[in-house]
MMTF fields as JSON, N, C-alpha, C and O atoms, coordinates in Angstrom:
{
  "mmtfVersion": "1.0.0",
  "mmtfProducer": "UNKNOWN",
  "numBonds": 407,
  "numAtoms": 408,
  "numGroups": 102,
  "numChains": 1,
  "numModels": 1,
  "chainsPerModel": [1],
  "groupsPerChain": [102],
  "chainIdList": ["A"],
  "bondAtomList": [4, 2, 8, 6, 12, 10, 16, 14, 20, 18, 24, 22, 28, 26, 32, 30, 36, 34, 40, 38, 44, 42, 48, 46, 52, 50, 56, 54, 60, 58, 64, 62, 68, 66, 72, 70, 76, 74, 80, 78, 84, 82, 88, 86, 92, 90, 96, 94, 100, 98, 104, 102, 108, 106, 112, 110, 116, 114, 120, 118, 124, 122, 128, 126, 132, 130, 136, 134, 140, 138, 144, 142, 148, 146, 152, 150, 156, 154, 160, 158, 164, 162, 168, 166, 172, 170, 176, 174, 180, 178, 184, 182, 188, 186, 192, 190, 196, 194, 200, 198, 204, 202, 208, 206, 212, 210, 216, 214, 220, 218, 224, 222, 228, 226, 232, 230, 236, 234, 240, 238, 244, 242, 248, 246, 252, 250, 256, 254, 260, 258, 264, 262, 268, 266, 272, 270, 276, 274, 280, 278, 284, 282, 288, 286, 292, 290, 296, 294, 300, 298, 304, 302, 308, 306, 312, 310, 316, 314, 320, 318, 324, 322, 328, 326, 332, 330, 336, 334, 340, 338, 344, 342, 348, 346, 352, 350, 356, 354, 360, 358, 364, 362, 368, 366, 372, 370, 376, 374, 380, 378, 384, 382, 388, 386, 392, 390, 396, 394, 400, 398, 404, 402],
  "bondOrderList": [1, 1, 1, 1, 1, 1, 1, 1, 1, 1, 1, 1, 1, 1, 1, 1, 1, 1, 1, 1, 1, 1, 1, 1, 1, 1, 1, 1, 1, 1, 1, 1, 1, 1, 1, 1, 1, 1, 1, 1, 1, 1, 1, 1, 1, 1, 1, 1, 1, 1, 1, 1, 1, 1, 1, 1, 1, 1, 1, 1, 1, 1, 1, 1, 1, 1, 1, 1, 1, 1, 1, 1, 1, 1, 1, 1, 1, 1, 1, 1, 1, 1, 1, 1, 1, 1, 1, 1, 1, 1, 1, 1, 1, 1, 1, 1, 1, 1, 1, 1, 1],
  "groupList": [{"groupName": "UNK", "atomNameList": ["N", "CA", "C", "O"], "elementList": ["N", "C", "C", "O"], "formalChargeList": [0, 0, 0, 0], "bondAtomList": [1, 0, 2, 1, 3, 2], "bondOrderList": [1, 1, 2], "singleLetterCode": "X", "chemCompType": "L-PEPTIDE LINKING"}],
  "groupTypeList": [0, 0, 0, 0, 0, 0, 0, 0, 0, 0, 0, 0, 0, 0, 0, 0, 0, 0, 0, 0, 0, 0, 0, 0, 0, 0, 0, 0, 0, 0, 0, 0, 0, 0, 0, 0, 0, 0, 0, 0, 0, 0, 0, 0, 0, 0, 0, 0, 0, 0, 0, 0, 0, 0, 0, 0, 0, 0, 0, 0, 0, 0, 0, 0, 0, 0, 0, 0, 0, 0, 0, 0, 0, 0, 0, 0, 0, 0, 0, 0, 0, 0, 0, 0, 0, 0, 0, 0, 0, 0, 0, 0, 0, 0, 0, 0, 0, 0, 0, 0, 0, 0],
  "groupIdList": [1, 2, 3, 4, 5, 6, 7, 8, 9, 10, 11, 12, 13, 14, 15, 16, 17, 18, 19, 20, 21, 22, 23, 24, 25, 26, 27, 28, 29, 30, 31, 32, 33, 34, 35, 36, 37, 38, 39, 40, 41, 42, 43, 44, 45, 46, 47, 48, 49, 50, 51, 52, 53, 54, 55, 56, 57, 58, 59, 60, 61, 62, 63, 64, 65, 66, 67, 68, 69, 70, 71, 72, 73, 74, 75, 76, 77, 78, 79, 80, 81, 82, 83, 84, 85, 86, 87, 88, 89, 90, 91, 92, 93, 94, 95, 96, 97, 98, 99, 100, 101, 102],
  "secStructList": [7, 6, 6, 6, 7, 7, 1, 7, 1, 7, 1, 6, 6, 6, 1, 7, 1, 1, 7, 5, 7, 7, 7, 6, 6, 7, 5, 7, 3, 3, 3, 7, 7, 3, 3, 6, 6, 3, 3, 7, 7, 7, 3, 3, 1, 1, 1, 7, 7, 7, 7, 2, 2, 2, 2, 2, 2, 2, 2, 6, 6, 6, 7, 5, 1, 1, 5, 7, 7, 5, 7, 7, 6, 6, 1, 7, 7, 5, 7, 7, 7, 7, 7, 7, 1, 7, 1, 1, 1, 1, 4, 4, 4, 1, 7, 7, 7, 5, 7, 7, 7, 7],
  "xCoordList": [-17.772, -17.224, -16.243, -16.13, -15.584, -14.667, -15.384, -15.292, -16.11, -16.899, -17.362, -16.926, -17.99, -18.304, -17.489, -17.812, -16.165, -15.343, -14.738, -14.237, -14.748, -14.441, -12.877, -12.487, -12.303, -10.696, -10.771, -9.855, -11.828, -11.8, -11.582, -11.661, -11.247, -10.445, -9.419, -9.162, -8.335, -7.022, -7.469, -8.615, -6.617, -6.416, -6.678, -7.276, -6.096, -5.539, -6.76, -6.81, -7.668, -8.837, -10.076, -10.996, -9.606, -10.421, -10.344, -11.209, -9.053, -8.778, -8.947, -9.53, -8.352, -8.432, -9.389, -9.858, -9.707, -10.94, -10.419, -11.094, -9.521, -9.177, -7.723, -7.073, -7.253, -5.847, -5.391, -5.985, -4.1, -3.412, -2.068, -1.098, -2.024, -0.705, 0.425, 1.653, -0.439, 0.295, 0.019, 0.654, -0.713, -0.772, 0.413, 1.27, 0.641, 1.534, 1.75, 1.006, 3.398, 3.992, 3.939, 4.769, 2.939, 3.014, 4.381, 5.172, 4.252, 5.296, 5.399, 4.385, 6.886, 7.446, 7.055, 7.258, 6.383, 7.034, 8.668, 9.126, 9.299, 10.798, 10.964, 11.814, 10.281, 10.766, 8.88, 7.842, 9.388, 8.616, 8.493, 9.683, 8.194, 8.127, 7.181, 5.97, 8.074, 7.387, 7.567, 8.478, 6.576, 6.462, 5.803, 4.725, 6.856, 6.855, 5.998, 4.781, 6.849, 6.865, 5.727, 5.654, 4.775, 3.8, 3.962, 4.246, 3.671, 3.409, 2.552, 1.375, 3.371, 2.447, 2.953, 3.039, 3.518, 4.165, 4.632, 3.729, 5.115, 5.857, 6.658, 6.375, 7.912, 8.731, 8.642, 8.672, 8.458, 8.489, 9.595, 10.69, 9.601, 10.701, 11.711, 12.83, 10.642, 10.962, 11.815, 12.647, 11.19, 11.832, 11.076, 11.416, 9.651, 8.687, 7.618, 6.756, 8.002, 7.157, 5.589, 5.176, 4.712, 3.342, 2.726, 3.246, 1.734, 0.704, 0.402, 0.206, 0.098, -1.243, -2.176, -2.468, -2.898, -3.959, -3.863, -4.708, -2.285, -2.29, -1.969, -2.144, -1.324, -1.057, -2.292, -2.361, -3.436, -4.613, -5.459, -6.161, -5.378, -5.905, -5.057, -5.691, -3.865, -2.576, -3.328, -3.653, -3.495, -3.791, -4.958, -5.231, -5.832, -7.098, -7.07, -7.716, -6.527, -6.064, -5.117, -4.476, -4.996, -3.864, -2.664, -2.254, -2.014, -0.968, 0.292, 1.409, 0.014, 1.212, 1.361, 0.377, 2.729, 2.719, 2.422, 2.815, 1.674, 1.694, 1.232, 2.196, 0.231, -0.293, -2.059, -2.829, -2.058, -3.557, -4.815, -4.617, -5.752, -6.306, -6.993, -7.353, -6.974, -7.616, -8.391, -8.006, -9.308, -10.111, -9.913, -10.188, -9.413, -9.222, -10.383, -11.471, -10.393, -10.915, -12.117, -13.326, -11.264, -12.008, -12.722, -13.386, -12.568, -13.056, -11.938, -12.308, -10.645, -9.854, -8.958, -7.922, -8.961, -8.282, -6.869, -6.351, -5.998, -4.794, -4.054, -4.665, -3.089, -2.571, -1.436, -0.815, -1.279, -0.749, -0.263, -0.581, 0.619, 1.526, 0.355, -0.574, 0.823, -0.255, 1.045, 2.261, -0.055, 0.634, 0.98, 0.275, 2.638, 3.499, 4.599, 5.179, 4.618, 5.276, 7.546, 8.408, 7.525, 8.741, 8.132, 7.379, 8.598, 8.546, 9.994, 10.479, 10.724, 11.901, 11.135, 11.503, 10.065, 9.367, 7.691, 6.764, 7.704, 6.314, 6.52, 7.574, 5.375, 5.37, 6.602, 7.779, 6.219, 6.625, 8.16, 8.531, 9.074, 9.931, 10.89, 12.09, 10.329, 11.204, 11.97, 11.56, 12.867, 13.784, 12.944, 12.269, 12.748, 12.134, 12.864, 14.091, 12.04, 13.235, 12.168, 10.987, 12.82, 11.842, 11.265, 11.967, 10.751, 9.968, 9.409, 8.875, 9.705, 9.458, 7.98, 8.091, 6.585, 5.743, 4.937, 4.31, 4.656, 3.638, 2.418, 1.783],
  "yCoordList": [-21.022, -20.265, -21.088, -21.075, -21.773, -22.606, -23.556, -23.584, -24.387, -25.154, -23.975, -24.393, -22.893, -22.149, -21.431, -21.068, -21.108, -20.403, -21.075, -22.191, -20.586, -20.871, -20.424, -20.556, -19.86, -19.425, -18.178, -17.383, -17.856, -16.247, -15.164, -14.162, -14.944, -14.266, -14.444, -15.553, -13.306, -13.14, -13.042, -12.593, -13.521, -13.147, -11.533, -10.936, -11.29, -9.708, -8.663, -7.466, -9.317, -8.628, -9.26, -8.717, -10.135, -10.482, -9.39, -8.607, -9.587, -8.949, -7.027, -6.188, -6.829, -5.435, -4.358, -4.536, -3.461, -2.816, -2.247, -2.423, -1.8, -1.484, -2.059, -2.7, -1.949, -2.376, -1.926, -2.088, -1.101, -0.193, -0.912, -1.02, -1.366, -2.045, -0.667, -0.582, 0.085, 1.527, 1.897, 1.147, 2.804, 3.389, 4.278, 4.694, 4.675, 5.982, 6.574, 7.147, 6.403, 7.83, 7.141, 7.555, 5.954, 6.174, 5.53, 4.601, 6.245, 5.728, 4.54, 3.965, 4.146, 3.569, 3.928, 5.091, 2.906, 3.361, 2.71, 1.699, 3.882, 2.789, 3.127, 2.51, 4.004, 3.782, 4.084, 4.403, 3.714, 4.046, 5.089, 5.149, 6.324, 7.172, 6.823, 6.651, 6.71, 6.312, 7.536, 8.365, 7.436, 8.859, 7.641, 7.074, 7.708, 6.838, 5.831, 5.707, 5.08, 3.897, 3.164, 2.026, 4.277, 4.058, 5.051, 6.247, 4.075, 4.282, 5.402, 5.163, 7.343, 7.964, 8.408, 9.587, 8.254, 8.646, 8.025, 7.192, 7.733, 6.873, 8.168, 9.359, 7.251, 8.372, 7.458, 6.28, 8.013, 7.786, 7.487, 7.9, 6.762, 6.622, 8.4, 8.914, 8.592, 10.208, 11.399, 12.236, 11.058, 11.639, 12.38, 12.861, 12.426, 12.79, 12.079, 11.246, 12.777, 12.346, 12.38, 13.537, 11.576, 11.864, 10.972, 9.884, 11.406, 10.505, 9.762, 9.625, 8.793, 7.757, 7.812, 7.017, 9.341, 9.444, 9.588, 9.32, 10.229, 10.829, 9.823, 9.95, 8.346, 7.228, 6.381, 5.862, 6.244, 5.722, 6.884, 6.452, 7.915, 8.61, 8.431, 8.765, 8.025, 8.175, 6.554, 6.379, 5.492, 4.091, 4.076, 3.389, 4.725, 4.654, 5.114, 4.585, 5.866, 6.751, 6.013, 6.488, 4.73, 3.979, 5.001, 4.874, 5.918, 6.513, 5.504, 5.986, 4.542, 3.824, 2.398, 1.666, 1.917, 0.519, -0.593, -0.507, -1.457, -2.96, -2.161, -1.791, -1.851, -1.575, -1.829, -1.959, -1.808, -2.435, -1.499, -0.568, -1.075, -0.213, -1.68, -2.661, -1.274, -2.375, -1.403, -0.245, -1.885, -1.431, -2.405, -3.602, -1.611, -1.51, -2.366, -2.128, -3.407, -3.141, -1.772, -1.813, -0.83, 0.388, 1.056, 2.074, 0.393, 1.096, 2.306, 2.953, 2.408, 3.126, 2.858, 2.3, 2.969, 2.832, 2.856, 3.918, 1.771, 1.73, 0.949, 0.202, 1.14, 0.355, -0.52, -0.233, -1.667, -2.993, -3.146, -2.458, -4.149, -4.221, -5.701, -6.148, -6.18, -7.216, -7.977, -7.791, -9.15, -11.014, -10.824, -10.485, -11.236, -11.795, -12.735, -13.215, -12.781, -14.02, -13.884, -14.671, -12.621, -11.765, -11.017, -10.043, -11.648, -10.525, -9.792, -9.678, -9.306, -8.154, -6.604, -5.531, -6.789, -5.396, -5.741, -5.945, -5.722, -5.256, -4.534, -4.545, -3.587, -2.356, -2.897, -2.579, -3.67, -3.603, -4.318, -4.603, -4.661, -5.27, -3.509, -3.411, -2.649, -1.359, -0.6, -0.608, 0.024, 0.817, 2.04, 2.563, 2.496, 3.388, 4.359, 4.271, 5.743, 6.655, 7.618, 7.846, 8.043, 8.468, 10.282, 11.289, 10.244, 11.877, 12.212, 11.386, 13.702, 14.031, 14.819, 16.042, 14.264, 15.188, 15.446, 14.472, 16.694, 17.117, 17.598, 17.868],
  "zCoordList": [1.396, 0.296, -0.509, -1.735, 0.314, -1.038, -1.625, -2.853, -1.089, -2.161, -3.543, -4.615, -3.642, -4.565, -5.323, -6.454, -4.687, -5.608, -6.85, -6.716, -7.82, -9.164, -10.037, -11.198, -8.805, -9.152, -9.64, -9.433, -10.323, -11.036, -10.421, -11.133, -8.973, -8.229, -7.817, -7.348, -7.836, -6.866, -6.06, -6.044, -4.578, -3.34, -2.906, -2.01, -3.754, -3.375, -4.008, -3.726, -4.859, -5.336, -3.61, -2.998, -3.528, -2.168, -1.002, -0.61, -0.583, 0.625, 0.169, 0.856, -0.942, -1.267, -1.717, -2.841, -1.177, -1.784, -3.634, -4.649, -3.57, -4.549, -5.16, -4.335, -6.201, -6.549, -7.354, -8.42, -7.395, -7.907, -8.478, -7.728, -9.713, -10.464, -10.836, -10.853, -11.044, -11.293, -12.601, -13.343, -13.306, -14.129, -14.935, -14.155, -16.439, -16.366, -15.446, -14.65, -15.539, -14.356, -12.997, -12.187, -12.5, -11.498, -10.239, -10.405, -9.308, -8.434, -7.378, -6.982, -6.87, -6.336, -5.012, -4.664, -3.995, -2.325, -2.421, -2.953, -1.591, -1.062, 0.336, 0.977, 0.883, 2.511, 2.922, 2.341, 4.343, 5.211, 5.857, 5.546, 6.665, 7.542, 8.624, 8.48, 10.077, 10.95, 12.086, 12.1, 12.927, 13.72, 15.584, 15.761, 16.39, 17.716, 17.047, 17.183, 16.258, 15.48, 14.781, 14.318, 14.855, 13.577, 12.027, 11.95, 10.896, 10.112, 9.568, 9.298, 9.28, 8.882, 8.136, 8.477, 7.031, 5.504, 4.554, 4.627, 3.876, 2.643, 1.917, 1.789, 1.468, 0.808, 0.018, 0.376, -1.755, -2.75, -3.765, -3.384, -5.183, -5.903, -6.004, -5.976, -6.097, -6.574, -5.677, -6.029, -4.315, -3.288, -2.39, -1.309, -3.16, -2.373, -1.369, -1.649, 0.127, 0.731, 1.076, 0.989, 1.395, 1.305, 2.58, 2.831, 3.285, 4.36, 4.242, 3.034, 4.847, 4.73, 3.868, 2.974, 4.344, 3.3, 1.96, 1.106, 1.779, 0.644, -0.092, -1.304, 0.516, -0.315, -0.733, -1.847, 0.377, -0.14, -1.14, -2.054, -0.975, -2.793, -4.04, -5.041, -4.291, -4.942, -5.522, -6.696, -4.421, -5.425, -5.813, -6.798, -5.241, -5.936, -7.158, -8.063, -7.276, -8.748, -9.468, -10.406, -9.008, -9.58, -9.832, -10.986, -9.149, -9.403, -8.249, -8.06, -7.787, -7.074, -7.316, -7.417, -7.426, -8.318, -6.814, -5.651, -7.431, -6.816, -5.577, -4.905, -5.165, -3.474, -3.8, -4.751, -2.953, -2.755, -2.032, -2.812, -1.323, -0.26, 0.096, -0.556, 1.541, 2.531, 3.84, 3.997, 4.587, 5.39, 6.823, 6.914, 7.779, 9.112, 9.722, 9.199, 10.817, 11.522, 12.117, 12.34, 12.201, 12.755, 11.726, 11.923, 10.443, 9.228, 8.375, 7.396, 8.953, 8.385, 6.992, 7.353, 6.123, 5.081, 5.037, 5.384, 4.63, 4.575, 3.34, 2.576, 3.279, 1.675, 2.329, 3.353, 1.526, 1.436, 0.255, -0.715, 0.253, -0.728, -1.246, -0.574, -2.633, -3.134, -3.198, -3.14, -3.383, -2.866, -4.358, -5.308, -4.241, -5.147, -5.454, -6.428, -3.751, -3.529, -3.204, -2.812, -3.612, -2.963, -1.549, -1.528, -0.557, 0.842, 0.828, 1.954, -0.169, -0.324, -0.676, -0.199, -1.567, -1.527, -1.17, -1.955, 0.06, 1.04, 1.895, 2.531, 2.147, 2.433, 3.735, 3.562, 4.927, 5.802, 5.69, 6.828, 4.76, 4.763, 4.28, 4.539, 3.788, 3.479, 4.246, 5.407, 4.091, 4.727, 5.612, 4.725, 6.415, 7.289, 7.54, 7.521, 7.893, 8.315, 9.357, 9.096, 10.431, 11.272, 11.249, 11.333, 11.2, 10.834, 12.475, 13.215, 12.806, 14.278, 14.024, 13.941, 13.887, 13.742, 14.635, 15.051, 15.218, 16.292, 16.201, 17.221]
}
């Protein structure tokens, strides 16, 4: 593959199924929500919190800035922050706050 590539791709169009720069309106992740220390929410610029899932429909819709959707191993869909070359805002470098959900 590198002999053939021609540069006309980002990285992040590689690795990502989709890529969400953010459209109008759309929002900020700033924290994390973690539940026995996995990742199952994002709290937003706004103040609203939302799932996993609800963050991988949110970029597909380009409604979330700079995140990406990527595919699991297991085939599960998850969002990533895109290569920019600041590790101060990626997903996993954010402030977290823990949510008790059963």
């Amino acid at each position: 593959m590198a002999d053939s590539y021609k540069g006309d791709l980002s990285f992040s169009n590689v690795v990502n199924k989709v890529v969400s720069e953010g459209g109008e309106g759309a929002q900020q992740i700033t924290k994390l929500i973690k539940s026995g220390g996995e990742v199952v929410g994002y709290e937003l610029e706004s103040g609203k919190h939302i799932s996993v899932q609800q963050a991988v429909d949110m970029a597909k819709r380009n409604e979330l800035k700079h995140v990406g959707v990527s595919t699991s191993k297991d085939g599960s869909e998850y969002i990533r922050s895109l290569a920019d070359g600041d590790e101060s805002n990626n997903l996993g470098n954010l402030p977290s706050i823990t949510a008790d959900y059963k």
